[in-house]
C-alpha positions in Angstrom: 0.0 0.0 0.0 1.1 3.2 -0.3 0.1 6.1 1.3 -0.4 9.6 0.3 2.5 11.2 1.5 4.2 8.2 -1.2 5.6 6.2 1.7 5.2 2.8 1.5 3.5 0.8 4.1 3.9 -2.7 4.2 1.1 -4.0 5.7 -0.1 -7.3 5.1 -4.0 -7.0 3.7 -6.1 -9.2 1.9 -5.8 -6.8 -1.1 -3.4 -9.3 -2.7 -5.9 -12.1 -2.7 -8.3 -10.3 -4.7 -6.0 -9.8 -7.3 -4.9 -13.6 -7.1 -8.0 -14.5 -7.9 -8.7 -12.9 -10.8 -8.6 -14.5 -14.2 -5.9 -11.8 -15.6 -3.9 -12.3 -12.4 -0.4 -10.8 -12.8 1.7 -12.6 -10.5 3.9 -15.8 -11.2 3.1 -19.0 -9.7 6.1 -18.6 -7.1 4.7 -15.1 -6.3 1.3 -16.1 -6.0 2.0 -19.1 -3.4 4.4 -17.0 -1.7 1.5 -14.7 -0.7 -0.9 -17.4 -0.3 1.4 -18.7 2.0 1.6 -15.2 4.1 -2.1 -14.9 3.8 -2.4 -18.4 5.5 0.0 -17.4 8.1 -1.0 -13.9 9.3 -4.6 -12.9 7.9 -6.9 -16.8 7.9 -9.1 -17.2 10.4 -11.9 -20.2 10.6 -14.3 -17.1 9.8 -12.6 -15.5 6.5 -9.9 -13.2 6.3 -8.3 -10.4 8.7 -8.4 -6.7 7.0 -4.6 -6.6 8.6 -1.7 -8.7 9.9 -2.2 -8.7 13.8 1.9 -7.5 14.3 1.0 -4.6 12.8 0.9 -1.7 15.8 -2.7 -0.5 14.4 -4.2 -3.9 14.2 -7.9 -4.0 16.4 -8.8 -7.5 17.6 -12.1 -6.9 19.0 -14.9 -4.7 16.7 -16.3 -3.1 19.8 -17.5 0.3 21.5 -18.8 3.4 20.1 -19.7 4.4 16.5 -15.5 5.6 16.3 -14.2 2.8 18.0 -15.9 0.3 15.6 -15.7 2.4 12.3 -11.2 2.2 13.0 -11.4 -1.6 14.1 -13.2 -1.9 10.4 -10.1 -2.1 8.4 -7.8 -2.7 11.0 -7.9 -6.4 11.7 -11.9 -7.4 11.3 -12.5 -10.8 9.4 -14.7 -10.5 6.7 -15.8 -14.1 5.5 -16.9 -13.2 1.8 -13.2 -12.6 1.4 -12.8 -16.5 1.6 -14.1 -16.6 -1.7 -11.4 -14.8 -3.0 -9.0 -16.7 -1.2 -10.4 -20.1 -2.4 -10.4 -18.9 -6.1 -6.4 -17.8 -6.1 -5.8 -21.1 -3.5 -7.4 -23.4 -6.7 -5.2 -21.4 -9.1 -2.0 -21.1 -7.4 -2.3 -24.3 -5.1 -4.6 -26.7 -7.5 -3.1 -30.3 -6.5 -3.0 -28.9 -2.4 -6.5 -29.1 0.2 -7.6 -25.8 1.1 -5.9 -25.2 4.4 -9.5 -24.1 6.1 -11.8 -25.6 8.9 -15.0 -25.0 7.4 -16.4 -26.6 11.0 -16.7 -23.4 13.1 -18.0 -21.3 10.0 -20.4 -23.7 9.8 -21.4 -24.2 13.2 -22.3 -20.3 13.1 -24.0 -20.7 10.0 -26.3 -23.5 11.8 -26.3 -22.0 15.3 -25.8 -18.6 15.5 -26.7 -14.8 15.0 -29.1 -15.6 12.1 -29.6 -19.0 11.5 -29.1 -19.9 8.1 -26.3 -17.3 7.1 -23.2 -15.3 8.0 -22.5 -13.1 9.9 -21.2 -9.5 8.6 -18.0 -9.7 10.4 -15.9 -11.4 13.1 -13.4 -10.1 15.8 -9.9 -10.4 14.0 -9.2 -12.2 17.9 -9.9 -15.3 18.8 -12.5 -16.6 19.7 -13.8 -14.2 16.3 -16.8 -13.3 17.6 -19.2 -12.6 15.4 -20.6 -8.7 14.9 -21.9 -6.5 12.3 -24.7 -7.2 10.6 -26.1 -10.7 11.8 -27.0 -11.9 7.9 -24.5 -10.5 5.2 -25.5 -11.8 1.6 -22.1 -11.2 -0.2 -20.7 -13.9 2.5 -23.2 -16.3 2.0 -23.3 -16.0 -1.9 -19.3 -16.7 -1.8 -19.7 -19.8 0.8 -22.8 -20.9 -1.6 -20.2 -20.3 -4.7 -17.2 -22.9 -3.5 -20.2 -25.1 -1.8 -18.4 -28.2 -3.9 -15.2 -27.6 -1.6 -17.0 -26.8 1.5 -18.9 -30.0 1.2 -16.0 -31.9 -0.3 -13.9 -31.1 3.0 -16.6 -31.7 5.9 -19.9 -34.0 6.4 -22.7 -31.8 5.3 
């Protein structure tokens, strides 16, 4: 990223996997498991994807508090679970003979047993245990779990 001053801030985002997943991805295939592999590392969570790396000294675990607080914990460290689509679609490309390296079982246990029963959750605490807050039924995260169904079901007993 860089910022407006021009300084360059190397955070580790999930901006990278959106571009890995796209069909006129620019990275090679060393580059693109190399950031998989970081990704897996620092930002996957059971729930999705951290907006940051939790080293960083502005990373916020835990979306709580007023209006503020929440709105700079947004960015800063909450999972957002539509961004496993993403994630699945560069894993497939950059990863295709390798599992996906994600328990689907507590993403599914919220789908079946909590906030709204029957979808996802908006977002999660970048901190364990992630839980879950936002919105209690957020349709881009179900429409990206109900798009890689096939390796959701493929992985658990559904």
């Amino acid at each position: 990223m860089i910022e407006p001053n021009d300084h360059r801030d190397g955070s580790i985002r999930p901006n990278a996997v959106i571009a890995l997943s796209l069909h006129h991805c620019a990275f090679s295939p060393s580059q693109g498991q190399q950031v998989l592999n970081v990704v897996c590392d620092r930002l996957l969570t059971p729930y999705g994807l951290r907006s940051l790396d939790p080293s960083r000294p502005y990373y916020i675990g835990k979306y709580d508090g007023g209006v503020g607080s929440r709105d700079r914990a947004y960015h800063q460290g909450t999972v957002w679970s539509w961004l496993l689509g993403p994630f699945i679609r560069a894993w497939k490309r950059f990863y295709p003979e390798k599992p996906l390296p994600i328990d689907w079982q507590p993403l599914l246990d919220h789908f079946q047993h909590q906030a709204c029963v029957g979808s996802v959750s908006e977002i999660f605490d970048g901190d364990f245990p992630h839980a879950p807050k936002g919105a209690i039924a957020q349709a881009w995260s179900v429409a990206e779990l109900i798009r890689h169904w096939e390796d959701v079901a493929h992985t658990q007993s559904v």
